[in-house]
PDB file of N, CA, C and O in Angstrom:
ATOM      1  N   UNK A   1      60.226 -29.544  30.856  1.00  0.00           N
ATOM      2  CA  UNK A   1      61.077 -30.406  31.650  1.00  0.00           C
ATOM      3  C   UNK A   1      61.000 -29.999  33.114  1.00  0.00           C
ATOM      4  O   UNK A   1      60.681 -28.816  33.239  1.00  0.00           O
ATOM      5  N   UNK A   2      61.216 -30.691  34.333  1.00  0.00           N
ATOM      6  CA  UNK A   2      60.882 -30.927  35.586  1.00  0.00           C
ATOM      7  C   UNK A   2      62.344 -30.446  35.962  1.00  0.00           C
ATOM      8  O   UNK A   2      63.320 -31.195  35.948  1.00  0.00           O
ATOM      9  N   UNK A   3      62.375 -29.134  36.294  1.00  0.00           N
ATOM     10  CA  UNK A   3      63.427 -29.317  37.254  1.00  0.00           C
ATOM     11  C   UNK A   3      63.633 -29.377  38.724  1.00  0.00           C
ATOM     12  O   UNK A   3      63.408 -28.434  39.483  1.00  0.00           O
ATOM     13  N   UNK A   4      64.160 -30.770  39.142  1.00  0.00           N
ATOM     14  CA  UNK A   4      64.356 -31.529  40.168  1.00  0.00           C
ATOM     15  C   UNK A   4      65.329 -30.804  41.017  1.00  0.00           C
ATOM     16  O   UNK A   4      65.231 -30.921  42.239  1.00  0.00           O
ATOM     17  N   UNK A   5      66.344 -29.998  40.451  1.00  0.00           N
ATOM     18  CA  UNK A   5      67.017 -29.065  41.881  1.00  0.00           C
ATOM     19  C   UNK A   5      67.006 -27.978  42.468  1.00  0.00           C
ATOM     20  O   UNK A   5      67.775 -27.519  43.312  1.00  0.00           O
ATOM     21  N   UNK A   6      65.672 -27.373  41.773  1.00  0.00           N
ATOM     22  CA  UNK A   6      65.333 -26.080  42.180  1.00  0.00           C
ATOM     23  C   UNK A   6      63.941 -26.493  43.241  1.00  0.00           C
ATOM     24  O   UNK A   6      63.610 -27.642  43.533  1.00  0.00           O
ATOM     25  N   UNK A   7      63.310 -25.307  43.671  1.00  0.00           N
ATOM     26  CA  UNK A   7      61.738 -25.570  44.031  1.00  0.00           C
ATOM     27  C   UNK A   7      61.528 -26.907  45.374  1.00  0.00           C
ATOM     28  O   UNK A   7      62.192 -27.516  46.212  1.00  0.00           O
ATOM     29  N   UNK A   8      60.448 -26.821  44.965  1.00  0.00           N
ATOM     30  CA  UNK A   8      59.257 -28.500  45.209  1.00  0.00           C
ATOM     31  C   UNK A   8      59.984 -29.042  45.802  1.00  0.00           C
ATOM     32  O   UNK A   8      60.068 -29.212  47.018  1.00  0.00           O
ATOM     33  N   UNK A   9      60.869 -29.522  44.600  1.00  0.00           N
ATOM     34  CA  UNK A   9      61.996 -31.003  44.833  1.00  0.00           C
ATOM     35  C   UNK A   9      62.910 -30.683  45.794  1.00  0.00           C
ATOM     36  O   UNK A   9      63.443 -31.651  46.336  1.00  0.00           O
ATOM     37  N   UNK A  10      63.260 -29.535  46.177  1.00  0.00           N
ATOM     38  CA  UNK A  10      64.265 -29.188  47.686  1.00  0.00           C
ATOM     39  C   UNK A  10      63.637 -29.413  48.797  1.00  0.00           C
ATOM     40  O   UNK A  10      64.149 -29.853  49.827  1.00  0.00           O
ATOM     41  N   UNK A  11      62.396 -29.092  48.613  1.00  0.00           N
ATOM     42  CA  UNK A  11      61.955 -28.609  49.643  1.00  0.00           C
ATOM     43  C   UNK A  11      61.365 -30.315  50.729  1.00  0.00           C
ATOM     44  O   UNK A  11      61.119 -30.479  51.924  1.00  0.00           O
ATOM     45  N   UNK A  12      61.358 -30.980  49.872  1.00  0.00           N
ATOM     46  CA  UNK A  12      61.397 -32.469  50.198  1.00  0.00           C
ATOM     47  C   UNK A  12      62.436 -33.305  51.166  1.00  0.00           C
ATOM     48  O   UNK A  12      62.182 -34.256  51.905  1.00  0.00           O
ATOM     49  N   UNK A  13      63.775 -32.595  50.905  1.00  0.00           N
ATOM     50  CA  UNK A  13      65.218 -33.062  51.275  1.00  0.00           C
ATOM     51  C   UNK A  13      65.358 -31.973  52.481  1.00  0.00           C
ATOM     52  O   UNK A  13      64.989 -30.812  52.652  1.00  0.00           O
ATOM     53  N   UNK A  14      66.132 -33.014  53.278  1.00  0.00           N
ATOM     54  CA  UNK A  14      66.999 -32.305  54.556  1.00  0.00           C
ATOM     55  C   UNK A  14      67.216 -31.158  54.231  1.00  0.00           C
ATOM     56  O   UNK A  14      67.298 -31.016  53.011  1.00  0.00           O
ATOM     57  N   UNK A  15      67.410 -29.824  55.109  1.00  0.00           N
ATOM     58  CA  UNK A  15      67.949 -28.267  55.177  1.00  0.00           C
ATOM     59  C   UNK A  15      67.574 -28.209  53.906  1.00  0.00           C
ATOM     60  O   UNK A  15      68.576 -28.004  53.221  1.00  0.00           O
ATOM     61  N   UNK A  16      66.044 -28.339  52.873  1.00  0.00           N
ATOM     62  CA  UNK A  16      65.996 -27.517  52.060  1.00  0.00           C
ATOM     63  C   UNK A  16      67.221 -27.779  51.021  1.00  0.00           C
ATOM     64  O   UNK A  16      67.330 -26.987  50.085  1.00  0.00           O
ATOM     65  N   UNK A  17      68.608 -29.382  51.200  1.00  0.00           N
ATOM     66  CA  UNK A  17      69.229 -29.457  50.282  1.00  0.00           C
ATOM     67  C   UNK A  17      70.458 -28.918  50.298  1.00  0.00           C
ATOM     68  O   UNK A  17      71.373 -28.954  49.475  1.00  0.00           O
ATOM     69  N   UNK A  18      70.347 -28.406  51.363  1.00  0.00           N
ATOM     70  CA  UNK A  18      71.581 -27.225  51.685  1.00  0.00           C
ATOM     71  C   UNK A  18      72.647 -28.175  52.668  1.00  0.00           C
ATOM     72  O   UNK A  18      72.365 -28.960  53.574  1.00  0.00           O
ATOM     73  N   UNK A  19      74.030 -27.758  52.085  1.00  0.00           N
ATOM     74  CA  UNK A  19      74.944 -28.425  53.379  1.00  0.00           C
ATOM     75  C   UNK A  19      76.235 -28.185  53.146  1.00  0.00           C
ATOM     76  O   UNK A  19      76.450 -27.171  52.482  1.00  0.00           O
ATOM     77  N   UNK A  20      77.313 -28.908  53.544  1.00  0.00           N
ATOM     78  CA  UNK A  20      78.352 -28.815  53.088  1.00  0.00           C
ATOM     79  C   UNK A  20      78.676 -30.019  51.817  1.00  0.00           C
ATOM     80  O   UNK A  20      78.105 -31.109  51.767  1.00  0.00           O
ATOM     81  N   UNK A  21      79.907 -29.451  50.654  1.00  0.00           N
ATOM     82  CA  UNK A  21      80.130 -30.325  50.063  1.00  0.00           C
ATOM     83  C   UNK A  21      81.222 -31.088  50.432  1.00  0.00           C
ATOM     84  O   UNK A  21      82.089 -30.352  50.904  1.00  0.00           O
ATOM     85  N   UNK A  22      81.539 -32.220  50.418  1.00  0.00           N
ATOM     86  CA  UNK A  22      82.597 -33.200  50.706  1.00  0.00           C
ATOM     87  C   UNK A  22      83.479 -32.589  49.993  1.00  0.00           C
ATOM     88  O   UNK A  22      84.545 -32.440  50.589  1.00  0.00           O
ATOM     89  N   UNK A  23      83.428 -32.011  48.515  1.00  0.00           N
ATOM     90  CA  UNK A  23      85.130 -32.355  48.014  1.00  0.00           C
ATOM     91  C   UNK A  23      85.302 -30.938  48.213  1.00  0.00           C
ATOM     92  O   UNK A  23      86.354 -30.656  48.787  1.00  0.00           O
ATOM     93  N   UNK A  24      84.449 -29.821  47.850  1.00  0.00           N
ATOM     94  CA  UNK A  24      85.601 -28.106  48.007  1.00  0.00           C
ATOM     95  C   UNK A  24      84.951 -27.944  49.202  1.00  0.00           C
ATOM     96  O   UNK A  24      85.065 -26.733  49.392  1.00  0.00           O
ATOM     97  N   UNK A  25      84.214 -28.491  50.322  1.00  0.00           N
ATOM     98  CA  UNK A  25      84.498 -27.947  51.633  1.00  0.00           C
ATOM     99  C   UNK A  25      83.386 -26.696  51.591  1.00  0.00           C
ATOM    100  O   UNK A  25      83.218 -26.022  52.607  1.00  0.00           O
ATOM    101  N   UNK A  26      82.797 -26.479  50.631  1.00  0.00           N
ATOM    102  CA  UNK A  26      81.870 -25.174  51.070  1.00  0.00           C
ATOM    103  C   UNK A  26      81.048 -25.057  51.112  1.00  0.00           C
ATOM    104  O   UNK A  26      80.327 -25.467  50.202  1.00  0.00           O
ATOM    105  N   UNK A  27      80.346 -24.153  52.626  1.00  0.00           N
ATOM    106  CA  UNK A  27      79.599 -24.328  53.492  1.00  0.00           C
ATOM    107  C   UNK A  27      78.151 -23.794  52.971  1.00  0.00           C
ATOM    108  O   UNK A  27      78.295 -22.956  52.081  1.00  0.00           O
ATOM    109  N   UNK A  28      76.549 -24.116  53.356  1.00  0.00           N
ATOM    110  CA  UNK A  28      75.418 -23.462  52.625  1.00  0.00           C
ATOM    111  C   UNK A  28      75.550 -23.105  51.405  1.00  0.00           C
ATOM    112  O   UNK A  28      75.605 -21.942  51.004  1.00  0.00           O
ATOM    113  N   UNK A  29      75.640 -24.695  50.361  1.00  0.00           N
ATOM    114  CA  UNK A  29      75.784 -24.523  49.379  1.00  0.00           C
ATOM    115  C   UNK A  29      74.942 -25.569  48.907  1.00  0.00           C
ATOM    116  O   UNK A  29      75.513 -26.503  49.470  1.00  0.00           O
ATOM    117  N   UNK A  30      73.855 -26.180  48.190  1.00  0.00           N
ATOM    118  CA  UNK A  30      72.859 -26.669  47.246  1.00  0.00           C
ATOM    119  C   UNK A  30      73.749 -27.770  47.199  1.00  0.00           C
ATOM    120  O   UNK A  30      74.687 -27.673  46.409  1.00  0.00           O
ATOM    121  N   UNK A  31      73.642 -28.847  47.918  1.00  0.00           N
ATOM    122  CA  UNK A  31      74.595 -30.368  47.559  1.00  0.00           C
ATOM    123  C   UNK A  31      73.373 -31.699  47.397  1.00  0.00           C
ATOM    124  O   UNK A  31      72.823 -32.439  48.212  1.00  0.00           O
ATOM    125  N   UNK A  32      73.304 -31.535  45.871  1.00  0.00           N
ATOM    126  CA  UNK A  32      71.741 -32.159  45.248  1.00  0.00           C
ATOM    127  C   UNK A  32      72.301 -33.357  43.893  1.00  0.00           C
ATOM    128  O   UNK A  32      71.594 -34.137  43.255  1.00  0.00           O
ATOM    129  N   UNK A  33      73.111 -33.231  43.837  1.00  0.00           N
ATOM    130  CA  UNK A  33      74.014 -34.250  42.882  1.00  0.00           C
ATOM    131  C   UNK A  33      74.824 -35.247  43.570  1.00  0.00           C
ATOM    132  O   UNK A  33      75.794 -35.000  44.286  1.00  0.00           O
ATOM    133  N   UNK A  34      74.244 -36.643  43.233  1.00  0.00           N
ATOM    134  CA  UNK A  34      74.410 -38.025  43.912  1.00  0.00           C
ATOM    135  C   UNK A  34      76.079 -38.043  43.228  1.00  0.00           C
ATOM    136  O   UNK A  34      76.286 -37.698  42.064  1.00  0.00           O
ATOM    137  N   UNK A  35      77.186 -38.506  44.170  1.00  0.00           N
ATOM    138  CA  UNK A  35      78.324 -38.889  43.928  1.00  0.00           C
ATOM    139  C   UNK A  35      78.917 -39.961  44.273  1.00  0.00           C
ATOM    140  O   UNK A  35      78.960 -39.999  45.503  1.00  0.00           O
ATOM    141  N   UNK A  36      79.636 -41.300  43.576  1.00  0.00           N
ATOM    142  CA  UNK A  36      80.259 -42.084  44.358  1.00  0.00           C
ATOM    143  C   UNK A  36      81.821 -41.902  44.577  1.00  0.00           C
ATOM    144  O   UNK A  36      82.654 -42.218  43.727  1.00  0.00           O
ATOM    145  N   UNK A  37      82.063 -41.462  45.572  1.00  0.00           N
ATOM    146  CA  UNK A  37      82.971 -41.146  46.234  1.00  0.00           C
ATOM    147  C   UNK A  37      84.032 -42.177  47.070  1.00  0.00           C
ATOM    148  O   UNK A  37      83.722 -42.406  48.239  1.00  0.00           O
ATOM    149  N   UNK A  38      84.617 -42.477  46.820  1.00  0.00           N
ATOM    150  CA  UNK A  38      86.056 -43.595  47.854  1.00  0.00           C
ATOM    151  C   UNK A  38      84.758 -44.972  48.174  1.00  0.00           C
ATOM    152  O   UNK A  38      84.874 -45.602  49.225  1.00  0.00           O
ATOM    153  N   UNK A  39      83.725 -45.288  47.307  1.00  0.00           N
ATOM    154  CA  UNK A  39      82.956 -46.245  47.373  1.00  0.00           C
ATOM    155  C   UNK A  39      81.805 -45.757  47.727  1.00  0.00           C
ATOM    156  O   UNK A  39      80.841 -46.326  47.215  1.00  0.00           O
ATOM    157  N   UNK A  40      81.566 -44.833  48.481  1.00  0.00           N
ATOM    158  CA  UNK A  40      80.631 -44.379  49.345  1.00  0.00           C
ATOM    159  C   UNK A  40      79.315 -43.310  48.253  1.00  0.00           C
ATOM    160  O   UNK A  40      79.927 -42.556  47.496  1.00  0.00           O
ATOM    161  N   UNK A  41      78.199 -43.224  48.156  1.00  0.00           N
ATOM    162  CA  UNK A  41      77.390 -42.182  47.627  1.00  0.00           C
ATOM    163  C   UNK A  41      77.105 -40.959  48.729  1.00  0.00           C
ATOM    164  O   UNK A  41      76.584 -40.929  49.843  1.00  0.00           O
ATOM    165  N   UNK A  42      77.636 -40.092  47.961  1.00  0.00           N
ATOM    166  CA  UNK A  42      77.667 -38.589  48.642  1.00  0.00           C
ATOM    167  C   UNK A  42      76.993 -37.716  47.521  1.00  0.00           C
ATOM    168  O   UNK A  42      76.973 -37.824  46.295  1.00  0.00           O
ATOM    169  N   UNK A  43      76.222 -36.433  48.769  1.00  0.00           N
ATOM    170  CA  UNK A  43      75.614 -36.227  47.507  1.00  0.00           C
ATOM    171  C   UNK A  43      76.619 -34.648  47.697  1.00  0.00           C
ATOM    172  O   UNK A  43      76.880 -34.164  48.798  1.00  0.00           O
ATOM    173  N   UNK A  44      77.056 -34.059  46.381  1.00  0.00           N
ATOM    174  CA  UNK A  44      77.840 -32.822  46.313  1.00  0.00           C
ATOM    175  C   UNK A  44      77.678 -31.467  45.705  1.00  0.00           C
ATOM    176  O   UNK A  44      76.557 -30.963  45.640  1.00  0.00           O
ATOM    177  N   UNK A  45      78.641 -30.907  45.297  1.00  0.00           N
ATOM    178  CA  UNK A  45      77.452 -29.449  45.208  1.00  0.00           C
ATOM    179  C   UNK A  45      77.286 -29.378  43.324  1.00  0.00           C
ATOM    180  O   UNK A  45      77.418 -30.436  42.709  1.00  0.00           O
ATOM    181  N   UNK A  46      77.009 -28.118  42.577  1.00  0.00           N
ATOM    182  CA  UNK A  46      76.693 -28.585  41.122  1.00  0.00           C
ATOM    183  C   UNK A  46      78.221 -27.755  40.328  1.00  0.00           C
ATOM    184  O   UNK A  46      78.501 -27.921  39.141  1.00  0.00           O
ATOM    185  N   UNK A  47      79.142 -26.778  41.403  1.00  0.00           N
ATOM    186  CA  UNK A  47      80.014 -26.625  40.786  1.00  0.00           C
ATOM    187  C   UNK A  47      81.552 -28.230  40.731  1.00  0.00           C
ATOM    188  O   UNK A  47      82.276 -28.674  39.840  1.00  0.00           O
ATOM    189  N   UNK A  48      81.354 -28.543  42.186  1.00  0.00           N
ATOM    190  CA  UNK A  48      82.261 -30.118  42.008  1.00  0.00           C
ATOM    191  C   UNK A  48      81.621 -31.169  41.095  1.00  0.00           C
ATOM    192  O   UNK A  48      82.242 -32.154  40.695  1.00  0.00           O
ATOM    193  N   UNK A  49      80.707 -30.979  40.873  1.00  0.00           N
ATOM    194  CA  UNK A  49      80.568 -31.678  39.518  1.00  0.00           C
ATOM    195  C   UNK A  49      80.116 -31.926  38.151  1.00  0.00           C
ATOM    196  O   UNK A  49      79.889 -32.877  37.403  1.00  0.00           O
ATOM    197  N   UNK A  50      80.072 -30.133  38.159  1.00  0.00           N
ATOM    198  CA  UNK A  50      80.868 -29.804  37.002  1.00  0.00           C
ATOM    199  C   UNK A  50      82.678 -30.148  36.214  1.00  0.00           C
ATOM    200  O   UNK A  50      83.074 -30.639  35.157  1.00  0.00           O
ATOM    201  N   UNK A  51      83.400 -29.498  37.573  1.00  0.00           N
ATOM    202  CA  UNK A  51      84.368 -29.901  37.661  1.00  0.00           C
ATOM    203  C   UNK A  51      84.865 -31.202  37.398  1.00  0.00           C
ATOM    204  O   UNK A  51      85.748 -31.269  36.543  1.00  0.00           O
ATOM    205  N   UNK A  52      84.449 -32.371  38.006  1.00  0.00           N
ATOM    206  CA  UNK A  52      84.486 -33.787  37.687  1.00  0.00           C
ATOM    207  C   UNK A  52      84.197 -34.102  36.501  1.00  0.00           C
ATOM    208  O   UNK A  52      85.074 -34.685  35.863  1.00  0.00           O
ATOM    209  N   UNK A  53      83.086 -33.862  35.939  1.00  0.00           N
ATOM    210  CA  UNK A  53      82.282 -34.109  34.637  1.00  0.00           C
ATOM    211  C   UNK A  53      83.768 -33.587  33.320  1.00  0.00           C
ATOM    212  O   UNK A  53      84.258 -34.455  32.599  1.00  0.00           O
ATOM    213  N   UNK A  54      84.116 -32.517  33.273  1.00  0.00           N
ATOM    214  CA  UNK A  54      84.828 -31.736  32.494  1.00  0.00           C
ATOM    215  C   UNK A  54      86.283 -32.507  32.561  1.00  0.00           C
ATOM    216  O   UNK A  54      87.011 -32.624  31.575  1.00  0.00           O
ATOM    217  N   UNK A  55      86.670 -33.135  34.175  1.00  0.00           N
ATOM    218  CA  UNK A  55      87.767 -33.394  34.142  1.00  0.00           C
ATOM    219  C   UNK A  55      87.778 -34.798  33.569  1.00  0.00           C
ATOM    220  O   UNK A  55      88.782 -35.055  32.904  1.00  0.00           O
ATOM    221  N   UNK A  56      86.919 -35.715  33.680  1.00  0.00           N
ATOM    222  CA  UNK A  56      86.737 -36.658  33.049  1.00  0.00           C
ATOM    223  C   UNK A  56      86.429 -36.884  31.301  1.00  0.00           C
ATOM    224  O   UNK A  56      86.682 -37.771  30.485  1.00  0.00           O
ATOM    225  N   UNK A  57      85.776 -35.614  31.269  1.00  0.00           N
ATOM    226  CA  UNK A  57      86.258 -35.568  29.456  1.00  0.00           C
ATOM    227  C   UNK A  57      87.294 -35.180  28.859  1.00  0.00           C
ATOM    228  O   UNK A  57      87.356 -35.544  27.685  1.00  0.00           O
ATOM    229  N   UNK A  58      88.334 -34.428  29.326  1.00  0.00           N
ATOM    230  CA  UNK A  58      89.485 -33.930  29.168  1.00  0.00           C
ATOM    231  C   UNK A  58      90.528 -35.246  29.219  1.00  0.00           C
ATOM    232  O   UNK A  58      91.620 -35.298  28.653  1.00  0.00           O
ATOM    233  N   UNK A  59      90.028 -36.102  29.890  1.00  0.00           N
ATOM    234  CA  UNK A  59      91.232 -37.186  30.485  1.00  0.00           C
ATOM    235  C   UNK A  59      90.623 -38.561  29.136  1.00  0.00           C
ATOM    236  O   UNK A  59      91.267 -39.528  28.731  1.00  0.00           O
ATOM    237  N   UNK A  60      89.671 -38.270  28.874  1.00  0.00           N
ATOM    238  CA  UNK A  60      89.288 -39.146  27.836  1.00  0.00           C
ATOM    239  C   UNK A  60      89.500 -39.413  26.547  1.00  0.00           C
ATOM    240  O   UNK A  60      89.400 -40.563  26.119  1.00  0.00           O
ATOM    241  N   UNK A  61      89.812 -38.403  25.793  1.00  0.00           N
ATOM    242  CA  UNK A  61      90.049 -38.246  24.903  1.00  0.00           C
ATOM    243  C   UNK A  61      91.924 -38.539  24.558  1.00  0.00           C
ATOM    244  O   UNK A  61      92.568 -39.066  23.651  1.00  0.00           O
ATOM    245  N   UNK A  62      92.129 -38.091  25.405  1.00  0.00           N
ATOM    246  CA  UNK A  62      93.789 -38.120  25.237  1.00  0.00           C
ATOM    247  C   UNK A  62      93.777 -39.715  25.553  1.00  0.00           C
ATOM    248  O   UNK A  62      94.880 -40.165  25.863  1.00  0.00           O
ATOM    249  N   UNK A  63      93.151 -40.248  25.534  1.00  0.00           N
ATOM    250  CA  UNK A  63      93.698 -42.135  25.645  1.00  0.00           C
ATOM    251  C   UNK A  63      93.209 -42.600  24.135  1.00  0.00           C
ATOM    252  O   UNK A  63      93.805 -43.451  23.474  1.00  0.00           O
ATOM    253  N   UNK A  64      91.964 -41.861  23.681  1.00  0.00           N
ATOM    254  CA  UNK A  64      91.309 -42.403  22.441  1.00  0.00           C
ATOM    255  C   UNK A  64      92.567 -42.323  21.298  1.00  0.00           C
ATOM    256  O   UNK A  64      92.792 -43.286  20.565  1.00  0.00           O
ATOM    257  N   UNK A  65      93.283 -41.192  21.235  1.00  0.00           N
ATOM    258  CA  UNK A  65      94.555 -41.328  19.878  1.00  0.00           C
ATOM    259  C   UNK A  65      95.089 -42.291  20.577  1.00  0.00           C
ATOM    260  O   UNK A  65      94.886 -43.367  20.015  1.00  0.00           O
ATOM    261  N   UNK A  66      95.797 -42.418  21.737  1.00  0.00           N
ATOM    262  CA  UNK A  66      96.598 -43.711  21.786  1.00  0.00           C
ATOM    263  C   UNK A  66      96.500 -44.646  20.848  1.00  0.00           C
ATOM    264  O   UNK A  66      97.286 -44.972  19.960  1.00  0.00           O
ATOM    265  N   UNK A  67      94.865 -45.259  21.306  1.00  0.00           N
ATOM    266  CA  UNK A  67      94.044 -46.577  20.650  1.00  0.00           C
ATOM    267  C   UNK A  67      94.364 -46.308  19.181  1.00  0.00           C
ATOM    268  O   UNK A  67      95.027 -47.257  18.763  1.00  0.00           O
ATOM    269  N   UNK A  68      94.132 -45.281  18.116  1.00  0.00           N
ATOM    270  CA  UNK A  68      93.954 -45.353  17.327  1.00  0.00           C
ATOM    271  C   UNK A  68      95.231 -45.259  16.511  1.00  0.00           C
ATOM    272  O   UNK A  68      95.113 -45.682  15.361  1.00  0.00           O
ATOM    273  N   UNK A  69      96.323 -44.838  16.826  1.00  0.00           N
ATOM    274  CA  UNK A  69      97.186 -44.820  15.848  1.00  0.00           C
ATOM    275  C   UNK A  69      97.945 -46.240  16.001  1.00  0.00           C
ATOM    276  O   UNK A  69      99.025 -46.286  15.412  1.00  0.00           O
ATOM    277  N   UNK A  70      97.720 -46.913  16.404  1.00  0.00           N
ATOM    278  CA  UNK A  70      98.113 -48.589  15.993  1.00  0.00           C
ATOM    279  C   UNK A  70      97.418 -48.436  14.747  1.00  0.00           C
ATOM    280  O   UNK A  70      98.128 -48.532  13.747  1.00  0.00           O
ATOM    281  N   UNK A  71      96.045 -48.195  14.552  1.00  0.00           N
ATOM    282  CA  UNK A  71      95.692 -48.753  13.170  1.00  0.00           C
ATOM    283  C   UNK A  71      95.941 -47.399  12.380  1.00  0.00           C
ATOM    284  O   UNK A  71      94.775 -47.047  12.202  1.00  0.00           O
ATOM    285  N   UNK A  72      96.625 -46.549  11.873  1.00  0.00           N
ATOM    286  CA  UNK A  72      96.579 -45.985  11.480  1.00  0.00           C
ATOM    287  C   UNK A  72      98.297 -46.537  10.781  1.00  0.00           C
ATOM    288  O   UNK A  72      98.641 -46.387   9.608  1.00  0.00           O
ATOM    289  N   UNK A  73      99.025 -47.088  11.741  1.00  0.00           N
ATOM    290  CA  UNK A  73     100.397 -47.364  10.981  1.00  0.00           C
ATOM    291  C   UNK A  73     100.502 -48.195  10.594  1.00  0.00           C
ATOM    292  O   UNK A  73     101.451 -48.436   9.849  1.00  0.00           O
ATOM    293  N   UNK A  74      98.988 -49.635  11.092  1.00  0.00           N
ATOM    294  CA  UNK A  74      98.828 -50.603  10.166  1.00  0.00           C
ATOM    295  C   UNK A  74      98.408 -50.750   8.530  1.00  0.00           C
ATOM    296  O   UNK A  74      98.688 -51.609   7.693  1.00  0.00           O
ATOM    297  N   UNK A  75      97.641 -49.563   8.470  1.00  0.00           N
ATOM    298  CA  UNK A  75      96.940 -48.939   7.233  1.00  0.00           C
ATOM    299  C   UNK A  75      98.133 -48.572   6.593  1.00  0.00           C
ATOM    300  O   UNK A  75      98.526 -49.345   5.719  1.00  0.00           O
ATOM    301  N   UNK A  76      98.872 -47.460   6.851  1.00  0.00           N
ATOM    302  CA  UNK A  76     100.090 -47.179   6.312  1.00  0.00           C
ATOM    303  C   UNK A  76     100.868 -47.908   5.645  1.00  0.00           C
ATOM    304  O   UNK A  76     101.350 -47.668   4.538  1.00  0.00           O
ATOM    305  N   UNK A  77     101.082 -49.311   6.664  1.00  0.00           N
ATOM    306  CA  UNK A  77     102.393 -50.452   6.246  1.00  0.00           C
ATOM    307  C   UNK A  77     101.694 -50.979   5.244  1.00  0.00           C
ATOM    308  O   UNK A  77     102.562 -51.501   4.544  1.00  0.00           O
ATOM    309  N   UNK A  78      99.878 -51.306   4.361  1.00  0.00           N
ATOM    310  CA  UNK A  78      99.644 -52.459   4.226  1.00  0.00           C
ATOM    311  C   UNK A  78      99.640 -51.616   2.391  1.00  0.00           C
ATOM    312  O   UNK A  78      99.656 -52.267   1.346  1.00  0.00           O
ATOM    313  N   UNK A  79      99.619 -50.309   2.471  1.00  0.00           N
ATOM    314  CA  UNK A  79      99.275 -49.358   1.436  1.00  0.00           C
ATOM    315  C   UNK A  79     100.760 -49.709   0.387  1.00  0.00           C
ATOM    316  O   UNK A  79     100.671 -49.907  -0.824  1.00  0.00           O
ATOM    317  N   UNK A  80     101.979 -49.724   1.109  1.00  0.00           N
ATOM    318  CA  UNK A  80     103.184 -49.561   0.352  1.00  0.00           C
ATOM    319  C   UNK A  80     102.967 -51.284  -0.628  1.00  0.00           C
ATOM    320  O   UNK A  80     103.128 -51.718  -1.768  1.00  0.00           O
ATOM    321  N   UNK A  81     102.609 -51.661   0.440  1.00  0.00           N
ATOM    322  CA  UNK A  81     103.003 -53.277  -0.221  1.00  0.00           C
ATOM    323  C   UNK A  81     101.731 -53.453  -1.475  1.00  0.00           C
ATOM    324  O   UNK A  81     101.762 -54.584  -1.960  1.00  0.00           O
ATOM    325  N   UNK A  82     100.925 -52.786  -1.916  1.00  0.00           N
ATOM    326  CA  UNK A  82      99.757 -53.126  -2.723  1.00  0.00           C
ATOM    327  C   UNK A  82     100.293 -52.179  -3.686  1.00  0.00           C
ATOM    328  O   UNK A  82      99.718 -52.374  -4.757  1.00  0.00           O
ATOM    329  N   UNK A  83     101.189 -51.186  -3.778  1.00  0.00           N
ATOM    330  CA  UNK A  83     101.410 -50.262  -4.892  1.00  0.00           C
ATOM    331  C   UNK A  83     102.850 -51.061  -5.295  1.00  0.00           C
ATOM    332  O   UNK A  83     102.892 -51.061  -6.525  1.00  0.00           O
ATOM    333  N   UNK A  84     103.761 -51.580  -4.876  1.00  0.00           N
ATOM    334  CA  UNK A  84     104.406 -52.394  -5.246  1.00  0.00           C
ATOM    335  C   UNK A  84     104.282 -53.929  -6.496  1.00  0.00           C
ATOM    336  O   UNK A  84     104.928 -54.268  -7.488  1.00  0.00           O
ATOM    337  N   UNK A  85     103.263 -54.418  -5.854  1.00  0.00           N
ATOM    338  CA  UNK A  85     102.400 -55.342  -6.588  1.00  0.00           C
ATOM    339  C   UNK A  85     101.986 -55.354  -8.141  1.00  0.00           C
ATOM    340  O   UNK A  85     101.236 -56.229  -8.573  1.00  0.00           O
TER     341      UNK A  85
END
């Protein structure tokens, strides 16, 4: 596999790739990961988006039970009425 943020592939991009990141602010740091940001594509560093990545799976999951226990108390209600029968 080609890795695109080390090497070669820096050496192609402005400062070698190097700059500041928009969201933690810190300075001569590898900002090689495309971001869309308040509309805008920024590119940021690989620990903010990590961060992003993680915070967005964390926030995901906790909506998925929401969704699902509607059908789970529909299943429930439909079980009593067939053992009745």
């Amino acid at each position: 596999m080609s890795k695109a943020h080390r090497g070669t592939g820096l050496r192609k991009t402005a400062n070698h790739g190097r700059g500041t990141c928009p969201i933690c602010k810190t300075t001569g740091i590898k900002v090689v990961y495309e971001y869309d940001l308040e509309g805008k594509k920024v590119m940021i560093c690989k620990f903010c988006k990590a961060h992003l990545k993680n915070k967005a799976r964390l926030e995901k999951p906790a909506a998925a039970p929401a969704d699902a226990a509607p059908a789970a108390e529909e299943a429930a209600a439909e079980a009593p009425a067939e053992a009745q029968a």
